[in-house]
GUTOR-906038 format. One line per 8 residues: their letters; for each residue x, y, z of C-alpha. Coordinates in pm, whole numbers, plus 50000, padded with zeros to 5 digits. Last residue first. Layout:
<drenbas>
a	X/Y/Z | ...;
</drenbas>
This chain:
<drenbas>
xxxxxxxx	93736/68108/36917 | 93796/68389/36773 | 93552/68695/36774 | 93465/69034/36645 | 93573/68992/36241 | 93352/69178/36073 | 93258/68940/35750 | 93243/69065/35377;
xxxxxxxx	93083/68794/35180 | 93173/68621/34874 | 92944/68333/34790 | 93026/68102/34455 | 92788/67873/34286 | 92904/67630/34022 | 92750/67443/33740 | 92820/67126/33568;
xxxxxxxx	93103/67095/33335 | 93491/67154/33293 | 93434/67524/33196 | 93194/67555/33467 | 92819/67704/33396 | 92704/67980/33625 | 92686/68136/33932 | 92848/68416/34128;
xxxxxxxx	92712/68602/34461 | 92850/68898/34569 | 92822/69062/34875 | 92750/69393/35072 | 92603/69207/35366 | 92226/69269/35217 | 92364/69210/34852 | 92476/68842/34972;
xxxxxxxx	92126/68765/35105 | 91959/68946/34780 | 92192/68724/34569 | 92123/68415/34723 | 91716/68538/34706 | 91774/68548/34339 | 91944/68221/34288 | 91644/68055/34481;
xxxxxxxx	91382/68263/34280 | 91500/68169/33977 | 91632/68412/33713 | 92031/68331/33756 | 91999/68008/33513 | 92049/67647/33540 | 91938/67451/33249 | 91636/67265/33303;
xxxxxxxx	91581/66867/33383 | 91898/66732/33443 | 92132/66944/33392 | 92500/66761/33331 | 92650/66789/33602 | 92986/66803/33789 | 92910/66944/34065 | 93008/67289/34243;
xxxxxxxx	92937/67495/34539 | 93172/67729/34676 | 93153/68004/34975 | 93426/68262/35046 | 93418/68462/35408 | 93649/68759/35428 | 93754/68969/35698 | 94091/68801/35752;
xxxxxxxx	94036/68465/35529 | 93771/68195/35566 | 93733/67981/35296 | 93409/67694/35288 | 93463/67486/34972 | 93135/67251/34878 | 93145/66971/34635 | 92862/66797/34497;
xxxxxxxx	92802/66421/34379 | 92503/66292/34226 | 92547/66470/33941 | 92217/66493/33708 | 92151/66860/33827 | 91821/67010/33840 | 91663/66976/34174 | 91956/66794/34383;
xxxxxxxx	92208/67038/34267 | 91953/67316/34309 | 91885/67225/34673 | 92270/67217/34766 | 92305/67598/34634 | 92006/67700/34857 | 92203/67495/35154 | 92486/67665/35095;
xxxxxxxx	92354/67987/35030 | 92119/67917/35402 | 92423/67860/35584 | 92596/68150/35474 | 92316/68359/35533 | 92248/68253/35869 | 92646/68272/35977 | 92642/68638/35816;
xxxxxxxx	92347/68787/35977 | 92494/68586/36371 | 92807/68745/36275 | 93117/68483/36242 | 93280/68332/36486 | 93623/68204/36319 | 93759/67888/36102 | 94118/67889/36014;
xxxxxxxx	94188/67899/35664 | 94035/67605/35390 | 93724/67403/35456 | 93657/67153/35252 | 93303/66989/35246 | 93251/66665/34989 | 92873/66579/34942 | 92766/66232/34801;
xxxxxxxx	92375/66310/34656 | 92170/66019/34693 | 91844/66244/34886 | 91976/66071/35182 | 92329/66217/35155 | 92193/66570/35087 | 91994/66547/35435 | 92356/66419/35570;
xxxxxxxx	92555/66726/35421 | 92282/66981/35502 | 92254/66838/35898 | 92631/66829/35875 | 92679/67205/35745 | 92481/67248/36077 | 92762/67476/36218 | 92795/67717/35935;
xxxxxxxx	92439/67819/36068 | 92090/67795/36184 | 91936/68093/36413 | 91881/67955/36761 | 91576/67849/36852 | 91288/68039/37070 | 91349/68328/36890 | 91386/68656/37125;
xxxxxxxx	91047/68874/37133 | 91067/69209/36919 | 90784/69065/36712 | 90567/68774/36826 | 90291/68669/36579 | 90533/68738/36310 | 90857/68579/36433 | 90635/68251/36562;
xxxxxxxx	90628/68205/36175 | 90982/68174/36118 | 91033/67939/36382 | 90695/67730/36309 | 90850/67711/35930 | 91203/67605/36093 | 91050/67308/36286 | 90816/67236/36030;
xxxxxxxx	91094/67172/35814 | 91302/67005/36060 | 90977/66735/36097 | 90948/66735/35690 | 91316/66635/35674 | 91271/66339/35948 | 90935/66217/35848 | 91089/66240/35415;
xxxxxxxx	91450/66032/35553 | 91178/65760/35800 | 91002/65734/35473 | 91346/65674/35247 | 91441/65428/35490 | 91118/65219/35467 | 91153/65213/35106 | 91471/65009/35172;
xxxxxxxx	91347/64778/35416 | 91034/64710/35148 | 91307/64629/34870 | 91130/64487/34548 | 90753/64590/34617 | 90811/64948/34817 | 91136/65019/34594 | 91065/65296/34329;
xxxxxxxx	90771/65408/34558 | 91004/65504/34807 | 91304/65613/34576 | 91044/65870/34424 | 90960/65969/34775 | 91307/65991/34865 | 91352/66237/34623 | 91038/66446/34634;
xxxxxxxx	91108/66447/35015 | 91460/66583/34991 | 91349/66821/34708 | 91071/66969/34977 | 91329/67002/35290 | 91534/67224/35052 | 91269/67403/34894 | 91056/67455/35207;
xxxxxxxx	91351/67575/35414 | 91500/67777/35144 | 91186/67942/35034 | 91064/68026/35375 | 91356/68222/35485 | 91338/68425/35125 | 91003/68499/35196 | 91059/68622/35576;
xxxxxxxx	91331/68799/35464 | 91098/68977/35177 | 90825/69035/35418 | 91054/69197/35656 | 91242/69428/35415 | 90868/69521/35293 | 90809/69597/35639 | 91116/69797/35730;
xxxxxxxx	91026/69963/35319 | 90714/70014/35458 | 90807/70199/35779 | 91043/70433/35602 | 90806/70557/35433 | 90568/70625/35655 | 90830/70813/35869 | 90934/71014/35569;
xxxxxxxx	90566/71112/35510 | 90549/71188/35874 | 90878/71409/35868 | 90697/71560/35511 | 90395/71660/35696 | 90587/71871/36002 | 90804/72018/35777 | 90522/72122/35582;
xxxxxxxx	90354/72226/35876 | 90640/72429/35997 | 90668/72667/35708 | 90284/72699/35741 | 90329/72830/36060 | 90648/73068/35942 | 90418/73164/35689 | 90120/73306/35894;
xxxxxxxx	90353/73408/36154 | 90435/73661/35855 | 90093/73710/35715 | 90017/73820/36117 | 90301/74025/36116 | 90288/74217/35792 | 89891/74308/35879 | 89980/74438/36221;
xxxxxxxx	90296/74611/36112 | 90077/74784/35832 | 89819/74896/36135 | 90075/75011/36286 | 90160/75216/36027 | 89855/75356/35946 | 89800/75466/36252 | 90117/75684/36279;
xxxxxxxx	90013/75800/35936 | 89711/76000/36138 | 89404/75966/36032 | 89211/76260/35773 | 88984/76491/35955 | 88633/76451/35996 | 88377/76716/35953 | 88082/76519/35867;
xxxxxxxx	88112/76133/35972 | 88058/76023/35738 | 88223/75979/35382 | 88324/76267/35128 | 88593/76416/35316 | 88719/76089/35426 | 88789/75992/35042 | 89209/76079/35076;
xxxxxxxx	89383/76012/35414 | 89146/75766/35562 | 88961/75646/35275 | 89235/75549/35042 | 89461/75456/35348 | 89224/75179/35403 | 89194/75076/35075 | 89561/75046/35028;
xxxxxxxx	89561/74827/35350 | 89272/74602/35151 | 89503/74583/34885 | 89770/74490/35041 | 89556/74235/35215 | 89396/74061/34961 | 89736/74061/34809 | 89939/73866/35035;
xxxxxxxx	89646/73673/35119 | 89589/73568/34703 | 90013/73514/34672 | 90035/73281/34980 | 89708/73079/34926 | 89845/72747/35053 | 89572/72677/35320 | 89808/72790/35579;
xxxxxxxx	89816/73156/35400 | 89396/73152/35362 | 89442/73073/35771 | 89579/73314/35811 | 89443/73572/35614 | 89078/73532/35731 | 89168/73564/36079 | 89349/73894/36010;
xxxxxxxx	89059/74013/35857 | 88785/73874/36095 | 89028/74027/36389 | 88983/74420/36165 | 88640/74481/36301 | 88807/74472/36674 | 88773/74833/36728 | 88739/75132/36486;
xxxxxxxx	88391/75318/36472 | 88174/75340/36202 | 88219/75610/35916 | 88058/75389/35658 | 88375/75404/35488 | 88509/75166/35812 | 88248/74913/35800 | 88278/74895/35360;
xxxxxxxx	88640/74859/35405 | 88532/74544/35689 | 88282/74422/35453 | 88538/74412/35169 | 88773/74258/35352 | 88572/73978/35530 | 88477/73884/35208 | 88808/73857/35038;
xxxxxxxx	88939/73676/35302 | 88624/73440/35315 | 88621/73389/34968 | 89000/73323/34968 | 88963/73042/35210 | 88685/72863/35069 | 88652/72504/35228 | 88806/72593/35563;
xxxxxxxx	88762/72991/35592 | 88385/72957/35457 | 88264/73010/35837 | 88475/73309/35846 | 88205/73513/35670 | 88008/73460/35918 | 88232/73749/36097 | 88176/74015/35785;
xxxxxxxx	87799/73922/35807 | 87786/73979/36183 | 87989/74310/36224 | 87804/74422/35911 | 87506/74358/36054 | 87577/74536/36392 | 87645/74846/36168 | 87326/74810/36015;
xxxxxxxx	87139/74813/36389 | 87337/75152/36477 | 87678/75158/36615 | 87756/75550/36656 | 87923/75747/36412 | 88268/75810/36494 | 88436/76180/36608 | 88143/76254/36849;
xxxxxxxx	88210/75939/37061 | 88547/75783/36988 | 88548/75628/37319 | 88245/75492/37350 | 88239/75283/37018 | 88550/75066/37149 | 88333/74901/37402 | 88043/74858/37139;
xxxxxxxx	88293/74748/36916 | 88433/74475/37174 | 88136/74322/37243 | 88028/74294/36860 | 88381/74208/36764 | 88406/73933/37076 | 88103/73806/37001 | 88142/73727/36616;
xxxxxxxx	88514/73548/36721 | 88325/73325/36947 | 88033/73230/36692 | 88349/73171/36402 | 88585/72933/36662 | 88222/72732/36731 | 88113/72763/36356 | 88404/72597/36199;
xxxxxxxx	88218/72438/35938 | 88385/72066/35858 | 88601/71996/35583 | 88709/71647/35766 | 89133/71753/35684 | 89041/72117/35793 | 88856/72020/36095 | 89115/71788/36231;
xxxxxxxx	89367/72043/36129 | 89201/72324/36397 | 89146/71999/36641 | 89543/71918/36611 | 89653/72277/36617 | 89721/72301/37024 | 89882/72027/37017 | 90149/72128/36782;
xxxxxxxx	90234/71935/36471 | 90163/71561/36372 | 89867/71350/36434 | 89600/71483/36227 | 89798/71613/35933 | 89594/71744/35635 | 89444/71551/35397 | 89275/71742/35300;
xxxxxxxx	89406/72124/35269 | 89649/72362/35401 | 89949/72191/35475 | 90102/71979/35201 | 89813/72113/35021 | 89968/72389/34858 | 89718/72614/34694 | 89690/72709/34304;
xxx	89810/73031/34268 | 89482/73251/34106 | 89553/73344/33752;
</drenbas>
């Protein structure tokens, strides 16, 4: 059964950007499946040129090139035009007309290139085992007629070739299947480095997508349960306390203000990659911001903070911040507490994060399958965290934030 071809190489798609140069238009033509007639015309002259050349030297021990031997030459170089889309038709082809050449008594010269050429490229195209023994057999052939069937074949009175020949003609056939499969070696190499580079360039985009996700989540969600709240104290109150209701507007401009804020931030990311933010990155130091938004939303907010406070990592300061403020958001979402307490630890190379009220649920039961518990957990995974969260024994729920921090600065 024929070997079925490897087309990491060999066939479409084939690599159009990767490898040497000088191969690019040779795999641009293999990955389009176009005729390669110009490589094919220029081979066809050179073995007609070359023959005749060749011819007048073995005068009187060759016959002479005569009109059928200059069709063989041609039909056994067109032959090379099926090389891209039939590679082992053309080897096989080329052989045969080249065995038929040479037991036609015709002279030797460069008959054997449309061989050779055949080979490789049936060897690039992934036909290792069908070149291999294409051209074994057409060697065996060869030695058939030279040292065994040249009695009976023109020209009269010949005398069987010399094993030196046959040799070299071995080495010839060994060498070019050889750099054959060193080539093709190369190509695979060559088309799995690109495949790893594609890869690796959609999982940096899918990281990308899913920061920028997670990034828009908390800042929408937080600002967003702000609003809802203080739009549901705005209508509570617009007919019996109008000065009241127009707090809870100027709380909703304010939060949806810093929301656009961080939305344009995040956004200006995309239509400007590799440029520096315009803003600085939020962190442990806006705990305020979150304790004062959570304050207008009617939600008292206790912060401890227990060890002595360091500069943390501007990765680890952003997702800090944004756990605590993800944590805060759920308390106002679905808790009926309107009190929260949050416990900020830092120890040597250690940074511990709590969030706790006292409940009960309000709406829904907190779980760990929403998207704002997930994307804690995918912050604190990305610094080689852990992120715990769940019921308390005393009530209400509790988040806790471990995070490994690299200590580099003091202040």
């Amino acid at each position: 059964m024929e070997q079925q071809p490897d087309r990491v190489c060999g066939g479409p798609p084939w690599m159009k950007e990767d490898g040497p140069p000088w191969m690019r238009p040779w795999a641009r033509r293999r990955a389009d499946g176009r005729v390669p007639w110009p490589s094919t015309l220029l081979i066809a002259v050179f073995v007609l040129v070359g023959t005749e050349f060749a011819a007048r030297g073995q005068e009187g021990t060759r016959e002479p090139v005569d009109a059928f031997a200059q069709a063989l030459l041609v039909t056994l170089s067109a032959c090379l035009l099926l090389r891209v889309r039939w590679p082992v038709v053309a080897l096989v082809g080329t052989a045969a007309l080249t065995s038929g050449y040479l037991a036609a008594g015709y002279p030797y010269g460069p008959v054997f290139v449309p061989v050779l050429v055949a080979a490789f490229s049936a060897v690039l195209a992934g036909h290792r085992r069908a070149a291999w023994w294409t051209a074994g057999a057409f060697w065996a052939g060869h030695v058939l007629l030279a040292h065994w069937w040249y009695a009976y074949l023109p020209p009269a009175g010949d005398d069987a070739a010399p094993w030196g020949r046959e040799l070299v003609f071995a080495a010839w056939i060994a060498a070019v299947l050889a750099g054959s499969e060193l080539l093709r070696i190369r190509c695979a190499e060559w088309a799995r480095a690109r495949l790893e580079r594609a890869a690796a360039a959609r999982r940096r985009a899918e990281e990308e997508r899913l920061l920028i996700a997670r990034e828009l989540h908390d800042v929408l969600a937080h600002s967003i349960s702000v609003i809802n709240v203080q739009a549901g104290v705005g209508l509570a109150l617009l007919d019996q306390d109008p000065e009241q209701a127009r707090t809870a507007l100027t709380t909703i401009k304010a939060a949806s203000k810093e929301a656009l804020g961080e939305v344009r931030q995040v956004l200006g990311s995309l239509r400007a990659p590799g440029e520096a933010p315009r803003a600085p990155a939020p962190g442990l130091d806006r705990v305020p911001e979150l304790v004062e938004q959570a304050q207008s939303a009617s939600l008292a907010v206790v912060v401890e903070t227990r060890g002595a406070p360091f500069a943390l990592p501007p990765g680890t300061d952003l997702a800090a911040f944004r756990i605590l403020q993800e944590a805060l958001t759920n308390v106002i979402r679905h808790s009926g507490s309107r009190s929260a307490r949050v416990q900020i630890s830092y120890a040597p190379g250690r940074l511990t994060l709590r969030v706790a009220d006292e409940g009960p649920a309000s709406a829904s039961e907190h779980s760990g399958s929403g998207n704002g518990l997930v994307g804690m957990r995918e912050r604190a995974a990305g610094l080689g965290g852990t992120i715990q969260a769940g019921p308390r024994s005393e009530g209400g729920f509790e988040v806790r934030a471990d995070l490994p921090v690299r200590r580099k600065e003091t202040p």
